[in-house]
C-alpha positions as CSV (number, residue, x, y, z in Angstrom):
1,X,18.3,23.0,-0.8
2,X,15.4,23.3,-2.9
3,X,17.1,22.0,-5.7
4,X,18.3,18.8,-3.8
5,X,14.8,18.1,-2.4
6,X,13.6,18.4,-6.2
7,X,16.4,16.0,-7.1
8,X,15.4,13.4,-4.7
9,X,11.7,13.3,-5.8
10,X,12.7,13.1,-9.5
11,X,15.0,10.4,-9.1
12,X,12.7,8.6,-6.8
13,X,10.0,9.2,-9.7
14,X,12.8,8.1,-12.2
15,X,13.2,4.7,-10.6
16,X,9.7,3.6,-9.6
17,X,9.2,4.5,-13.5
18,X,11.9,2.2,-14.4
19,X,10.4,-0.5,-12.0
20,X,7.3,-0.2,-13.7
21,X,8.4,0.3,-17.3
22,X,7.8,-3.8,-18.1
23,X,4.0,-4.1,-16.8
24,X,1.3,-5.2,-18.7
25,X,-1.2,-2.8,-17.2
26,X,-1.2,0.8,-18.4
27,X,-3.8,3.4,-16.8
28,X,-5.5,5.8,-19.1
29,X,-3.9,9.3,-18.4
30,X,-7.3,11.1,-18.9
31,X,-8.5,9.0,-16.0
32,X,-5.5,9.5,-14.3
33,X,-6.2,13.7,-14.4
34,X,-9.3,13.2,-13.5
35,X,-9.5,11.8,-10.3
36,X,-10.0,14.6,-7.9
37,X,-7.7,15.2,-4.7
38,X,-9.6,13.8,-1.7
39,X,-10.6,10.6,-3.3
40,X,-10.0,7.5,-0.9
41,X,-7.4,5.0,-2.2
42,X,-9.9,2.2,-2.7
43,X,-11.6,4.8,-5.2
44,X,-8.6,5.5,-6.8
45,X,-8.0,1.7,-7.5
46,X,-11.3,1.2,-8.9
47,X,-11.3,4.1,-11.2
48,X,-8.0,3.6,-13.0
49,X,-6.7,0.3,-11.5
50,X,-4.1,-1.2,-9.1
51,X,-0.8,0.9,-9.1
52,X,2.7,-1.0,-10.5
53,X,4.6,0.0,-7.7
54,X,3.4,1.2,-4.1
55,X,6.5,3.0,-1.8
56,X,7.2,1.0,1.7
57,X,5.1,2.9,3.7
58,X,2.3,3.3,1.4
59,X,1.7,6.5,0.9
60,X,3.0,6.6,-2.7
61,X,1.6,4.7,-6.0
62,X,3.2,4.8,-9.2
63,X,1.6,3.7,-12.7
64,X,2.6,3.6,-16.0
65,X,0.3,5.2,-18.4
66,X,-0.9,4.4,-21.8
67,X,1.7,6.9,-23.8
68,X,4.9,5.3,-21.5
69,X,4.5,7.9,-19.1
70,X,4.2,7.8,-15.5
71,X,1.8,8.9,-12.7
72,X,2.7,9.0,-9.0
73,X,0.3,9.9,-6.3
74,X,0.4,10.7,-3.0
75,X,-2.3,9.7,0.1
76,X,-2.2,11.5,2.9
77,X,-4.5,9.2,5.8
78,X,-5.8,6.9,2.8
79,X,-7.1,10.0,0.3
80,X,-5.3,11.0,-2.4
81,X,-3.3,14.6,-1.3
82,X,-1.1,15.1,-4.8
83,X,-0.1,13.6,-7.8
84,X,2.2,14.6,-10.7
85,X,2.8,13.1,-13.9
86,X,6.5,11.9,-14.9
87,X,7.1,12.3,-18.7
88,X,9.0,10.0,-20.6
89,X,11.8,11.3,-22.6
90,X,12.2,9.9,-25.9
């Protein structure tokens, strides 16, 4: 089960990645790392920019990062709760 629920969140990650593969904008991945958990989204936004991809409810940003990787992050109530970084194979 765990597996699956991995599965999901990876192929999720996979796709919003793909969406955002052709944007112009790329986010710094230090700054990226460096926003603490807690921060409110509008904080997040002004620190390393508008995301390339935002889920349907809103609680999940993705944006590509200056090496071609990718960073989701997740708000809980409008602060930031979790974040991961996808890496691009190559």
């Amino acid at each position: 089960m765990k597996m699956n629920k991995l599965n999901k969140i990876l192929s999720a990650a996979a796709l919003a990645f793909a969406l955002c593969a052709g944007t112009a904008y790329a986010a710094g991945e230090a700054a990226v790392t460096d926003v603490e958990m807690g921060t409110h989204r509008e904080e997040v936004h002004r620190i390393i920019g508008e995301p390339c991809a935002v889920s349907p409810d809103g609680s999940k940003e993705t944006y590509t990062l200056d090496g071609g990787n990718a960073a989701v992050l997740r708000y809980c109530g409008g602060r930031l709760c979790f974040g991961y970084i996808v890496i691009r194979q190559r």
